[in-house]
C-alpha distance (Angstrom), angle and dihedral (degrees) to the residues before:
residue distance angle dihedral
X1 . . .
X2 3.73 . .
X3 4.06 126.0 .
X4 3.86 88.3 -108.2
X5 3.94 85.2 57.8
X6 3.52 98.1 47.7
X7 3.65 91.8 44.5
X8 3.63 90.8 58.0
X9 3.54 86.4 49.5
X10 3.35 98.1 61.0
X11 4.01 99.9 42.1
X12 3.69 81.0 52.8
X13 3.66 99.7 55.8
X14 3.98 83.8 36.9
X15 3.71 88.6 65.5
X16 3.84 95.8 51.0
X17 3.43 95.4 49.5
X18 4.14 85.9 54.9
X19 4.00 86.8 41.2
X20 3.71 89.9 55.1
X21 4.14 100.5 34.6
X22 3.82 103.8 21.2
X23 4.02 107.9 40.8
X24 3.98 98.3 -151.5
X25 3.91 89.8 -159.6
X26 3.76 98.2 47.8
X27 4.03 93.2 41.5
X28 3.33 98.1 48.8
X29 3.45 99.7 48.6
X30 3.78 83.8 48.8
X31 3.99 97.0 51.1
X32 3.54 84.5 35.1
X33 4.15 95.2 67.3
X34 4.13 80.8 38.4
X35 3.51 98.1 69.7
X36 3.59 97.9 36.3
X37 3.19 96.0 63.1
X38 3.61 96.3 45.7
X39 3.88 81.5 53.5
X40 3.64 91.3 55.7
X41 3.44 97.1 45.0
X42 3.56 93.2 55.6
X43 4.29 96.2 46.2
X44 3.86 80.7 55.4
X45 3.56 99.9 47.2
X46 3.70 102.5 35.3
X47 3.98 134.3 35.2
X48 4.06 86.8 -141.5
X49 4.43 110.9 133.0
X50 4.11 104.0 -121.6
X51 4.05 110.6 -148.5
X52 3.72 108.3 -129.8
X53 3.91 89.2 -140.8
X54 3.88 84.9 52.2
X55 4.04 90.2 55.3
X56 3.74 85.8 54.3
X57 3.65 99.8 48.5
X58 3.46 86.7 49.3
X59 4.01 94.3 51.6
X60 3.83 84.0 56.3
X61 3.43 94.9 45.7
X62 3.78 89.0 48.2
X63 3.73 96.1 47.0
X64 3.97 90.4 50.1
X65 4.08 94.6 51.0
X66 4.28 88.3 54.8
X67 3.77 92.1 41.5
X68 4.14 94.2 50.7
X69 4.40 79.3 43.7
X70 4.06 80.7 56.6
X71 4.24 88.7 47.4
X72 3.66 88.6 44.5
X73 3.76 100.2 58.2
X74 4.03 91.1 35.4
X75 3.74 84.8 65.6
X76 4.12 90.7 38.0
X77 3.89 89.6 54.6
X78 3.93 100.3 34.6
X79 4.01 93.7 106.3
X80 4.09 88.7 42.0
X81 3.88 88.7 49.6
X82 3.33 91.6 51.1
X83 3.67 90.9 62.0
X84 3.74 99.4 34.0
X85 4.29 108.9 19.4
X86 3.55 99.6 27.2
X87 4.08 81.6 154.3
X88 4.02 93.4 66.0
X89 3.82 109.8 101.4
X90 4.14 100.7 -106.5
X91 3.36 86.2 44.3
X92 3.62 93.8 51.3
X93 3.57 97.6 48.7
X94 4.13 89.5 -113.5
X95 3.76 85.6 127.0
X96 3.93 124.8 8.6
X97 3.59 135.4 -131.4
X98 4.14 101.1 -101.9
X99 3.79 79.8 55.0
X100 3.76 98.7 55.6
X101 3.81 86.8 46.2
X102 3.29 99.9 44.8
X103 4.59 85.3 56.5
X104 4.01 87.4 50.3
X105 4.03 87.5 56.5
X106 3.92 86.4 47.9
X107 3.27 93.4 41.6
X108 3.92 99.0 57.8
X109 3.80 95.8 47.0
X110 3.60 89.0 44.9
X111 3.77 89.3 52.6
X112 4.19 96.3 42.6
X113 4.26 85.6 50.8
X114 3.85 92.9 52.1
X115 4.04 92.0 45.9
X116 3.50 82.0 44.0
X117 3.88 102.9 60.7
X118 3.82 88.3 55.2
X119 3.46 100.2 60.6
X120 4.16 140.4 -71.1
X121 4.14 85.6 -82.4
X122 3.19 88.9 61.1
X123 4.32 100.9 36.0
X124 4.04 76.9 55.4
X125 3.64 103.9 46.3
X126 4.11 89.4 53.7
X127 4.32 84.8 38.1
X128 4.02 85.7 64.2
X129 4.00 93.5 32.6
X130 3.82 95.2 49.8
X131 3.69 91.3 41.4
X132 3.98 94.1 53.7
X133 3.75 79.4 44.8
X134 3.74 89.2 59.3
X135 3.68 89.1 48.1
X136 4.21 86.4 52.3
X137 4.16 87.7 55.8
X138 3.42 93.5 53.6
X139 4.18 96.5 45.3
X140 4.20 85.7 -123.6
X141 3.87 84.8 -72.4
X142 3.87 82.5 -72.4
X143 3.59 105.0 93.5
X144 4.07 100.3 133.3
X145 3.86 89.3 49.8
X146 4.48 89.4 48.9
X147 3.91 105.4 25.7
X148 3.72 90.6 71.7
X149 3.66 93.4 54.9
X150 4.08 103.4 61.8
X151 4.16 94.0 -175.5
X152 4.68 92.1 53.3
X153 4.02 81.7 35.9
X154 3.83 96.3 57.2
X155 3.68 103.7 30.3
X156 4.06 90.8 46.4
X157 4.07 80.9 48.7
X158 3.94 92.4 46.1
X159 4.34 97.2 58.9
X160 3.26 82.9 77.5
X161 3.89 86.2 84.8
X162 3.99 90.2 54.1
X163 3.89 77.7 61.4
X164 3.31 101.0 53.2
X165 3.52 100.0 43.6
X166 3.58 96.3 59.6
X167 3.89 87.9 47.5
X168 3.74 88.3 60.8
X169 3.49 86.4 44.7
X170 3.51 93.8 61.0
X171 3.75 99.1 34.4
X172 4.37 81.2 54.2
X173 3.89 100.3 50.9
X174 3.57 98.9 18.4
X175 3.38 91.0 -130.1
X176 4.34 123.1 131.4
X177 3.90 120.8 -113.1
X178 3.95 92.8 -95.9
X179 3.72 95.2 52.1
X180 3.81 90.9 53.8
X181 3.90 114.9 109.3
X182 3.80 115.8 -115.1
X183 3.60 98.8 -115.7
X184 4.22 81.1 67.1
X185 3.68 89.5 61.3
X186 3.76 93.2 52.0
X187 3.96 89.0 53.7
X188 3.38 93.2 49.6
X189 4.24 89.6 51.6
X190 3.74 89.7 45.9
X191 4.03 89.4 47.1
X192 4.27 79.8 56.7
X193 3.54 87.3 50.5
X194 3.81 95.7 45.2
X195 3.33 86.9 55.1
X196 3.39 102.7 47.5
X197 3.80 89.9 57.7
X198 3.68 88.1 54.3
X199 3.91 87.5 55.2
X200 3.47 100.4 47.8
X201 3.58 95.8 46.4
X202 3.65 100.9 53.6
X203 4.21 89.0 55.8
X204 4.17 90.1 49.6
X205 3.83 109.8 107.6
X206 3.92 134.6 -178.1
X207 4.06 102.1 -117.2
X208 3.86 86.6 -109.2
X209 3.86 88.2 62.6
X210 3.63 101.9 45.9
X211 3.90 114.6 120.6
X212 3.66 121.9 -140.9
X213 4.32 105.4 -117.5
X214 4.18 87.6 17.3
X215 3.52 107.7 111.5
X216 3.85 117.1 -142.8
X217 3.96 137.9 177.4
X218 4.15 87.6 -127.9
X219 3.92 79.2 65.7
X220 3.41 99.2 40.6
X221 3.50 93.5 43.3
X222 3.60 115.3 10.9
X223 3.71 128.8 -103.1
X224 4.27 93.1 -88.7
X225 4.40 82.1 39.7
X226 3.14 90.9 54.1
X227 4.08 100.5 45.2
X228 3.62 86.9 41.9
X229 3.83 90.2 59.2
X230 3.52 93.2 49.0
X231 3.95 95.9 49.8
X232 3.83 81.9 48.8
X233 3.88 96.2 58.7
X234 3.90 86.3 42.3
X235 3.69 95.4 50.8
X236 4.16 92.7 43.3
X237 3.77 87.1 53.5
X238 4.25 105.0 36.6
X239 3.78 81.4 53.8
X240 3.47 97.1 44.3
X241 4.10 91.2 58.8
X242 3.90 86.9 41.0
X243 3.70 85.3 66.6
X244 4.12 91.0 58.5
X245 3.61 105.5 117.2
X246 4.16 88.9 -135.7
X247 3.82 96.7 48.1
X248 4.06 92.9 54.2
X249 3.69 111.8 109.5
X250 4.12 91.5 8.3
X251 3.54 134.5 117.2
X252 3.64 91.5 -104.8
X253 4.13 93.5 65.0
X254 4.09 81.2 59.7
X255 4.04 87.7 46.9
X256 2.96 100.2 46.5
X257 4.07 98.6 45.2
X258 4.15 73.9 46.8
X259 3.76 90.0 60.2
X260 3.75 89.9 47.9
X261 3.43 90.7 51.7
X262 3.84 93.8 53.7
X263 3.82 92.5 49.1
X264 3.79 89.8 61.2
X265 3.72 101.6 43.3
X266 4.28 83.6 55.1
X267 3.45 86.4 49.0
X268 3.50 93.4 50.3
X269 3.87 93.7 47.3
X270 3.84 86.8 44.0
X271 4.63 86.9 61.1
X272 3.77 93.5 32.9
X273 3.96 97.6 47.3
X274 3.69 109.2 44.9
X275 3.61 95.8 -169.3
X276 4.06 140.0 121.5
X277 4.36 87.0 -110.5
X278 3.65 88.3 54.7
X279 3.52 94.8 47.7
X280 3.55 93.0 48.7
X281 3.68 89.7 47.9
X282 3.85 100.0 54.7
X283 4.00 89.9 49.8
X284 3.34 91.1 42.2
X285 4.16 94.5 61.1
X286 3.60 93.1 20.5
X287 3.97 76.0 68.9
X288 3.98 94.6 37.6
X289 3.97 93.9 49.3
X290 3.80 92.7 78.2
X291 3.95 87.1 57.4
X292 3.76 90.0 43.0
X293 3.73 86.6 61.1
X294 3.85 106.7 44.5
X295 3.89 83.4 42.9
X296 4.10 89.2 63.4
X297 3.56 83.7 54.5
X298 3.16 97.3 43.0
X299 4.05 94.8 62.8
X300 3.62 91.7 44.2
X301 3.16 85.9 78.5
X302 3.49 102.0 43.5
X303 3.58 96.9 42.9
């Protein structure tokens, strides 16, 4: 077999692996309503002229930072999958370790040259975002004192979003951290929060779907606990955007108390119903709620 073949090979098996751990359809979308909002936010918070070609680098850049996140915990679980998803593709042996590593290495300069074609706001923004990244890979060189609590160990793992966001801020407006207005830095802690409802969610199981050695916040917590730190999240951030100076006395207050709303009532049929559907259900919109947000936003603008 040639090089050319084996390098095909490899690309190909590459691209399961991402089919199977890194939905392309369903991230993008996601990432996709992420930006856009960010780009919103900053054409109504700022006079500055965004580049179109920028906005695309910056998707890229965007969609390379969650996929090496995706890498990172693949090689964070492998032992655990092992055990517990011996079917998932490292686990399997489909692809190997050195291989994984070797796309987080890619993946960060590919990430730092996109950032970097926008601007040096922006070539910061993802410098401080990758680096607290870093920090994430490694568990802060604490990981036996963390890894046994699941809530510090997500959350801690889930700033890296505040990050981000300001990185695309500055890679948008071209403007550093310190020059950004406030209301940017209370986006950025609601996209945390977003995202933390996303994470907690998808690990929130109906007691008939609990898995022995699978760690869950309706363990942790308790099923109510667990709802009740969701709402919680959803509440902190809802009223956080209500507080916007351009979103007072708009459809999108109404929306987004709407949205609220909607989280509860799945909640509620998630305690009341104790059944695989429901289950389903709440991590199904737990996961959807973030979208629901940015999409708000989103027609703001439009509109």
């Amino acid at each position: 077999m040639s090089y050319w073949d084996l390098r095909k090979k490899d690309y190909y098996r590459f691209c399961v692996f991402t089919q199977e751990r890194f939905d392309p359809i369903s991230h993008l979308m996601m990432m996709a309503f992420f930006l856009s909002a960010h780009y919103g936010l900053i054409l109504i918070t700022s006079t500055v002229h965004i580049s179109p070609l920028n906005t695309i680098l910056l998707f890229m850049g965007v969609a390379v930072f969650f996929f090496k996140l995706r890498l990172y915990d693949e090689i964070k679980d492998y032992d655990l999958d092992l055990v517990i998803n011996p079917n998932r593709p490292l686990a399997r042996g489909y692809v190997t370790q050195a291989e994984v590593k070797r796309g987080i290495e890619c993946a960060l300069i590919l990430e730092w040259i996109l950032f970097a074609q926008v601007g040096t706001p922006g070539l910061l923004g993802i410098a401080i975002a990758s680096g607290y990244s870093l920090l994430m890979y490694r568990e802060f060189f604490i990981g036996s004192l963390i890894r046994p609590h699941l809530t510090t160990y997500a959350t801690s793992h889930t700033v890296v979003t505040f990050f981000l966001s300001l990185a695309i801020f500055q890679g948008l407006s071209g403007l550093y951290f310190w020059q950004l207005p406030h209301e940017i830095y209370l986006f950025a802690l609601v996209s945390w929060l977003l995202f933390n409802i996303f994470e907690l969610g998808r690990k929130t199981y109906q007691k008939v779907e609990e898995k022995d050695q699978v760690e869950s916040y309706s363990k942790v917590w308790t099923r109510p606990g667990a709802v009740l730190l969701v709402l919680l999240h959803g509440a902190i951030s809802i009223q956080l955007l209500r507080g916007f100076s351009f979103l007072k006395g708009t459809w999108v207050d109404h929306y987004l108390l709407g949205c609220g709303s909607a989280l509860a009532l799945v909640g509620f049929l998630y305690l009341v119903i104790p059944t695989v559907w429901s289950g389903k259900l709440y991590r199904g919109f737990s996961s959807f709620f973030i979208i629901l947000i940015y999409l708000g936003l989103i027609l703001h603008l439009i509109l």
